[in-house]
C-alpha positions in Angstrom: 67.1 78.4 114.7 65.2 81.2 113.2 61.9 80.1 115.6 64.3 80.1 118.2 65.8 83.5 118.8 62.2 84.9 116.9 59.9 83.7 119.3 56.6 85.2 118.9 57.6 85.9 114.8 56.1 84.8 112.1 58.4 83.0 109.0 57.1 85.0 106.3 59.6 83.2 103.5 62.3 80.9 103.5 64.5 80.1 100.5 68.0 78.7 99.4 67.2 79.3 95.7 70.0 80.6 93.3 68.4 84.0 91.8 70.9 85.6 89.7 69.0 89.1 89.2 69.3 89.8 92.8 72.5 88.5 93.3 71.4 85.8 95.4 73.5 82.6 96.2 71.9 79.1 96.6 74.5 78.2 99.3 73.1 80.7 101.7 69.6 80.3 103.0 67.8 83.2 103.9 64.3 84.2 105.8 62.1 86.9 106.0 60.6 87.3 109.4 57.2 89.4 110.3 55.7 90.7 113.5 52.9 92.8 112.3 54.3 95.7 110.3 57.5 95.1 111.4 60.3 92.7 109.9 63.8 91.3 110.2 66.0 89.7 107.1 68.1 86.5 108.4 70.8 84.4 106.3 72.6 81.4 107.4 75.8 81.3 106.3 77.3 77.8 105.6 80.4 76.7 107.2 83.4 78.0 104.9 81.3 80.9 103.9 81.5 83.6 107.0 83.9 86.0 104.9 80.5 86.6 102.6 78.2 86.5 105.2 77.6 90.2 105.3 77.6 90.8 101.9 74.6 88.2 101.0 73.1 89.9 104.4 72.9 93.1 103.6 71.6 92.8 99.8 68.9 90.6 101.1 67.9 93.0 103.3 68.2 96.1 100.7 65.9 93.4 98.9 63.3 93.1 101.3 63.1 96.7 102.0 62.5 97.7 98.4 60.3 94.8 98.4 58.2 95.6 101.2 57.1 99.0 101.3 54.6 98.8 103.6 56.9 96.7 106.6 59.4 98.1 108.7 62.3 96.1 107.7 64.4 96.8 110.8 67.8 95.1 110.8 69.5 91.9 109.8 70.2 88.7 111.5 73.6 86.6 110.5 73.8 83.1 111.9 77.2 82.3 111.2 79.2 79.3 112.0 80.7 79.6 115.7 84.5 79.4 114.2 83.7 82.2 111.6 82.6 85.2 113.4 85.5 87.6 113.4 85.5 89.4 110.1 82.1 89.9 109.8 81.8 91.4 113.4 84.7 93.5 112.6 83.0 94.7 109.5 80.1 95.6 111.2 81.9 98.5 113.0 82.3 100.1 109.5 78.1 100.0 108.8 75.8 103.1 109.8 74.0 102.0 112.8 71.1 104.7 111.4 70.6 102.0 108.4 70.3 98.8 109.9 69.9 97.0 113.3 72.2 93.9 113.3 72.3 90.5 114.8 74.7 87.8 115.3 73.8 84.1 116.3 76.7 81.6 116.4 75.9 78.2 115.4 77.9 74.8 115.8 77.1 71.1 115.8 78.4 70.4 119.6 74.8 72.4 120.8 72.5 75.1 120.0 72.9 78.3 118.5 73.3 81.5 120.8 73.7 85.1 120.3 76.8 87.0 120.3 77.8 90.5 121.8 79.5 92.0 118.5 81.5 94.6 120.7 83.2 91.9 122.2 84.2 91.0 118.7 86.9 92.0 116.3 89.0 93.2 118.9 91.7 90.9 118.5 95.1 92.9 118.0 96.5 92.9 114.6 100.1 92.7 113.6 101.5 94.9 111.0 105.0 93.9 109.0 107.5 96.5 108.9 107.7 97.8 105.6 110.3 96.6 102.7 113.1 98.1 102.3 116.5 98.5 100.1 117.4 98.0 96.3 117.8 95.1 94.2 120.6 93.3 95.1 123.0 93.6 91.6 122.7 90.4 90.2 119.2 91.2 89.7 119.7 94.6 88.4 119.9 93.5 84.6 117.3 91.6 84.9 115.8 95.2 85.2 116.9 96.2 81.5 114.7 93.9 80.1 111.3 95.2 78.6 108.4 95.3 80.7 110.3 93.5 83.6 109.4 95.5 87.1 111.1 94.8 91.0 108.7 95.2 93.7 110.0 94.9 97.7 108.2 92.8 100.0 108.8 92.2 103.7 112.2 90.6 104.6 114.9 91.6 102.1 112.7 89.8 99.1 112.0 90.9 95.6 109.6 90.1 93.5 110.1 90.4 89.8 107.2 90.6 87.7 106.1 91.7 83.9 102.5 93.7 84.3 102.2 92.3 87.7 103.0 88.6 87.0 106.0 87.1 88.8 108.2 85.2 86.8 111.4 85.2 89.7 111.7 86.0 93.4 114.9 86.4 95.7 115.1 86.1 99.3 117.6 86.0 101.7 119.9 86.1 99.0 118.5 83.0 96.6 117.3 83.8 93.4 114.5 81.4 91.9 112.8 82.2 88.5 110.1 80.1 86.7 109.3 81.9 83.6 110.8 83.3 80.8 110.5 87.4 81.3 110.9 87.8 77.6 108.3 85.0 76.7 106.6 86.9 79.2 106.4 90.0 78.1 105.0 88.9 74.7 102.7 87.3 75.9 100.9 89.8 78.8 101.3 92.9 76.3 98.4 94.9 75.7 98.8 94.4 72.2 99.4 90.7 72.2 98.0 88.5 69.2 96.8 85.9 71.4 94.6 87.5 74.1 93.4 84.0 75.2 96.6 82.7 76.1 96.8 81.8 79.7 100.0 83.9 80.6 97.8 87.2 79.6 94.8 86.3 81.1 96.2 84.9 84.5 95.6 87.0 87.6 94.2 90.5 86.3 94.0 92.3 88.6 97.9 92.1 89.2 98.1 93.8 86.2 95.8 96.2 87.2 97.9 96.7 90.2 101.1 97.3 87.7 99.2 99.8 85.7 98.1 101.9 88.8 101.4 101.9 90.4 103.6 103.4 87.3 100.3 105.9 87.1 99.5 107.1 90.4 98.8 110.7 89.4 96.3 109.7 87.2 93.8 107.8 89.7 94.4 111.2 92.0 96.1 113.9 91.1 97.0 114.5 95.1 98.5 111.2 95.5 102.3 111.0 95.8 103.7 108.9 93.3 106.3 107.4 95.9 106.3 105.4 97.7 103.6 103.0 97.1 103.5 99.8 99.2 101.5 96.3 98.0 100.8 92.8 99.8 100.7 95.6 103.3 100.3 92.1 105.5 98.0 92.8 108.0 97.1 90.0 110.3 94.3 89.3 113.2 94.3 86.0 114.6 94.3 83.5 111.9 92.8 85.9 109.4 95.0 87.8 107.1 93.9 90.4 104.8 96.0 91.9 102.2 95.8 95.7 101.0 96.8 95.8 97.6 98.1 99.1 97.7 99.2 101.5 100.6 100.1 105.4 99.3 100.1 108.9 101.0 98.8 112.0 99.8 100.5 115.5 99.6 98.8 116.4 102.7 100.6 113.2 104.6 96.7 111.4 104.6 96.9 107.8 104.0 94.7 106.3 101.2 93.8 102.4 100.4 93.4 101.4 97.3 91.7 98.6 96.5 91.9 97.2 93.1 89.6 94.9 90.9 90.0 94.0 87.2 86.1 91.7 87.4 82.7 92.2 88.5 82.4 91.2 91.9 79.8 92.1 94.6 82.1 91.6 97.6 84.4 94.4 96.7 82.8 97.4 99.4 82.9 94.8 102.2 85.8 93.1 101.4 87.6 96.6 100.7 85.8 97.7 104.4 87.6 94.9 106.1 90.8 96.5 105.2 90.3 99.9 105.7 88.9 99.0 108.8 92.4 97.2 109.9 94.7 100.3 108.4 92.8 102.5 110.4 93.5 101.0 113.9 97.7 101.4 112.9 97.2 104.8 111.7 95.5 105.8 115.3 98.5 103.6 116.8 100.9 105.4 115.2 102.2 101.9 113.9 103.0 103.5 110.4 105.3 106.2 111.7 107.1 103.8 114.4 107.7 101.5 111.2 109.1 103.6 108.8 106.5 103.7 106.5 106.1 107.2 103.9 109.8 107.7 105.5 110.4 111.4 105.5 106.2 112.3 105.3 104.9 113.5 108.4 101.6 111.2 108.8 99.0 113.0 109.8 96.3 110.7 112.4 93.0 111.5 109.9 90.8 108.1 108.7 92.7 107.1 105.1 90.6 107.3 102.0 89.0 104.5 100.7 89.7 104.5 96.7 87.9 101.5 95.0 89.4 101.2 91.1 88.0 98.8 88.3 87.4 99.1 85.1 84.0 101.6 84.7 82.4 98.1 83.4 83.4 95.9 86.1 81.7 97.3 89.2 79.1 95.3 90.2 75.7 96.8 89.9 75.6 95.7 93.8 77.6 98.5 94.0 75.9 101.5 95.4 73.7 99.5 97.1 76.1 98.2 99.5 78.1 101.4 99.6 74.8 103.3 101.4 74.9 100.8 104.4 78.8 102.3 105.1 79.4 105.0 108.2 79.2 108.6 106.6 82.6 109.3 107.7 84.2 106.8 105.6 85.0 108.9 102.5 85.2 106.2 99.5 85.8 107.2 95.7 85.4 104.8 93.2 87.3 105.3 90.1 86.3 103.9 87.0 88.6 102.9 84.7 88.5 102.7 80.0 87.9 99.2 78.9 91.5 99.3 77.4 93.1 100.0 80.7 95.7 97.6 79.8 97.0 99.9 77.1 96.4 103.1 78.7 94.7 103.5 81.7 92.2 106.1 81.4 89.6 106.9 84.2 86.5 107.7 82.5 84.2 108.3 85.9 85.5 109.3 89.4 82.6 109.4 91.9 81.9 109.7 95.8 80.1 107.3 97.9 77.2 105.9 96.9 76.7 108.0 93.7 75.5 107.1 90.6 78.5 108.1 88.1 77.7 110.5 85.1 80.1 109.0 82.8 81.9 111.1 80.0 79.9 108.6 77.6 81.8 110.5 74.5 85.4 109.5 75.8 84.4 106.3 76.3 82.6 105.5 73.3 85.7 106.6 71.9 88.1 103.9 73.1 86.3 100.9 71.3 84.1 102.4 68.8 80.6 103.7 68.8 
């Protein structure tokens, strides 16, 4: 394929090996192409895989360029599977066109592989839920008295109840269904639990995360109101569903995204550009006022921030790397939280962009010892 739509170029290297340094997977071949001083980076993205595509793209091509010094590494060719192309085309409206030249070649087994107008991509209108509304219905309210035990509205007249995130019960339309024990619960996803192995305290982290940033809004950003804060914002184009884990308003009426992660993982700018990309197109609609959303808040029509929060050890050293490749006009913070964010959630860097964080080393060293 790549000899195909690089006529006239010359395969300078072809691999599918894992390399774990560079963050390279083994299920995504990749290619380096030459034409003189001049080159192109190329992945092929296995079937299943298009919602990483652009990720492994672009850090092989940040690879190449530091690589090469004296070639002209000029943009990035994806050859994606023909079913698959949506997100990544989407994404590619969010990239600095002054960084990188991009290519998209769609590939199938019914004929050969052909090249793709990405502005005729990612285009496909997205729907966006009303937003939840109401209290808890009363024979849920005690459930409320319990330690720990927190309601969060979702779309449709349903509650969730959760304890640090976790659901143990849900209602909707009226029928309540719980699962767990809320006070086995809470002893068990405490921050001072004696067994931090146990499954119930380990199990989806970055819900807690989520539960910790809600009830302490003000201290991610001080200019972030602390109501109301919408999760799970469906947001849905075609088959593909994304989902904003949380939705909040400034004091200026400016929306912000926030998008959480308790682990290392080197998708998080892409994956968190996908959605901003999506909130953006309803706040130019207007969707969010017509809705009901931030009821009482004039909204004002400006690009939401972009606010990426993870433990200060959990961003991926990927990071800033993949940040550079975004459009200037996307303003993204990344927040870095203590490593004892479940007991007190402590932000310990707070940086713009692609910036390297200086990091109040003393506090941190402070929370777990020198």
């Amino acid at each position: 394929m790549a000899a195909r739509q690089f006529a006239g170029w010359r395969l300078a290297q072809l691999s599918s090996g894992t390399d774990l340094e560079h963050t390279f997977s083994g299920t995504v071949p990749r290619a380096f192409l030459r034409r003189g001083r001049t080159g192109w980076a190329a992945i092929a993205t296995p079937p299943g895989g298009g919602d990483s595509s652009l990720t492994h793209g672009l850090l092989w091509l940040d690879y190449l360029r530091r690589r090469e010094p004296g070639c002209t590494v000029e943009g990035l060719a994806l050859f994606l599977p023909e079913d698959e192309l949506n997100e990544t085309c989407l994404r590619l409206r969010g990239l600095d066109p002054s960084k990188l030249s991009a290519r998209v070649i769609a590939y199938s087994r019914e004929g050969p592989e052909y090249e793709v107008d990405t502005r005729g991509w990612g285009n496909i209108d997205t729907h966006l839920a009303p937003p939840p509304s109401g209290i808890p219905e009363p024979a849920l309210r005690h459930l409320l008295c319990l330690e720990g035990v927190e309601a969060i509205p979702l779309p449709a007249g349903t509650w969730s109840l959760r304890v640090r995130g976790l659901e143990f019960g849900r209602s909707e339309e009226g029928v309540w269904r719980q699962w767990l024990d809320p006070a086995l619960l809470n002893e068990a996803r405490s921050a001072d639990a004696a067994d931090r192995h146990h499954p119930l305290f380990l199990r989806q982290p970055e819900a807690w995360l989520e539960s910790m940033v809600r009830s302490n809004l003000s201290a991610i950003d001080a200019w972030l109101r602390p109501s109301p804060v919408y999760g799970q914002v469906g947001l849905v184009a075609g088959t593909d569903r994304g989902i904003v884990d949380l939705l909040a308003v400034d004091g200026g009426g400016r929306l912000a995204v926030l998008e959480l992660k308790a682990t290392e993982d080197p998708h998080l700018p892409v994956q968190a550009l996908d959605y901003w990309l999506k909130v953006v197109r309803h706040v130019e609609q207007g969707d969010f006022d017509r809705l009901g959303y931030f009821p009482g808040i004039p909204l004002h029509r400006d690009q939401p921030r972009l606010l990426l929060i993870a433990p200060a050890l959990a961003f991926h050293p990927t990071t800033e790397r993949l940040l550079e490749f975004l459009q200037p006009s996307i303003e993204v913070v990344r927040v870095g939280l203590g490593v004892e964010w479940q007991k007190n959630l402590r932000v310990v860097f707070r940086v713009r962009g692609a910036s390297s964080p200086e990091w109040d080393r003393e506090d941190f060293a402070g929370q777990h010892g020198p």
